[in-house]
C-alpha positions as CSV (number, residue, x, y, z in Angstrom):
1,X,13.1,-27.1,-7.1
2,X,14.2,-23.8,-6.3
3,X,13.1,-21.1,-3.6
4,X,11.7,-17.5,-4.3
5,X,13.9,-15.4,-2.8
6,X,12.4,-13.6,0.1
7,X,11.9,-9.8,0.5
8,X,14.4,-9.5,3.0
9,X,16.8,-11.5,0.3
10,X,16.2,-9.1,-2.4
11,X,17.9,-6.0,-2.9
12,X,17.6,-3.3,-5.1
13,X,18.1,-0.3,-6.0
14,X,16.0,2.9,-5.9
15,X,17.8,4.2,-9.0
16,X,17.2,0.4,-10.7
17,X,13.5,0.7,-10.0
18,X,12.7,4.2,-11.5
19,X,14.6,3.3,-14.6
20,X,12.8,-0.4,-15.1
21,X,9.5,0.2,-17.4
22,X,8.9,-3.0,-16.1
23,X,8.0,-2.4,-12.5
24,X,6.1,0.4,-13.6
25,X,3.8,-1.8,-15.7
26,X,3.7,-4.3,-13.1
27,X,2.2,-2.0,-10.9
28,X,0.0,-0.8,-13.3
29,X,-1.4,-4.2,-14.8
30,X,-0.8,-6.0,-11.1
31,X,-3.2,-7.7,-9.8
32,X,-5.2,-5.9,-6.9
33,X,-8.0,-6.3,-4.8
34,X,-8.9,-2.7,-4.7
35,X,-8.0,0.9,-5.1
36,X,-9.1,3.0,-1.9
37,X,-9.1,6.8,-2.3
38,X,-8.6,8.8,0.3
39,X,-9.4,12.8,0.9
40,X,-7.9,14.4,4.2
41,X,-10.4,17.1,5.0
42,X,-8.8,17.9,8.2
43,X,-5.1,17.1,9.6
44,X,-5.4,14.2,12.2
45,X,-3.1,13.0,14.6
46,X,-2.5,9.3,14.7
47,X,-4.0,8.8,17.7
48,X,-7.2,10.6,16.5
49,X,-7.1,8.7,12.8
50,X,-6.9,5.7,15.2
51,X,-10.1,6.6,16.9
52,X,-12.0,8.2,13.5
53,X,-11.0,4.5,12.3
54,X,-12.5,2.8,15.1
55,X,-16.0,4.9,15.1
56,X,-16.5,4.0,11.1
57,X,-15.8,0.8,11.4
58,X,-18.1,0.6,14.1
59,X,-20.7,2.6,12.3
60,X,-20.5,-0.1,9.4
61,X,-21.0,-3.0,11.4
62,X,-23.8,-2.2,13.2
């Protein structure tokens, strides 16, 4: 039985993925768990996204 080739194994192009129809329907019809959207209402640094992060998920578990 043969082996999935792993991501590291698989190359391809940029140019070969915007021309393939397919990927664009597999992402498209894909299976997903969920669709987040996000607004930025103010620039954050990474360090304060980090903490922003923290204090709502903190907020929802309590």
């Amino acid at each position: 039985m043969a082996q999935s080739p792993s991501v590291s194994e698989v190359r391809v192009e940029d140019h070969e993925l915007n021309e393939s129809i397919e990927f664009f329907r597999d992402i498209v019809t894909g299976p997903s768990e969920k669709f987040a959207r996000l607004n930025l209402l103010q620039p954050l640094t990474g360090q304060e996204f980090s903490k922003k992060v923290a204090e709502n998920c903190t907020a929802y578990l309590k």
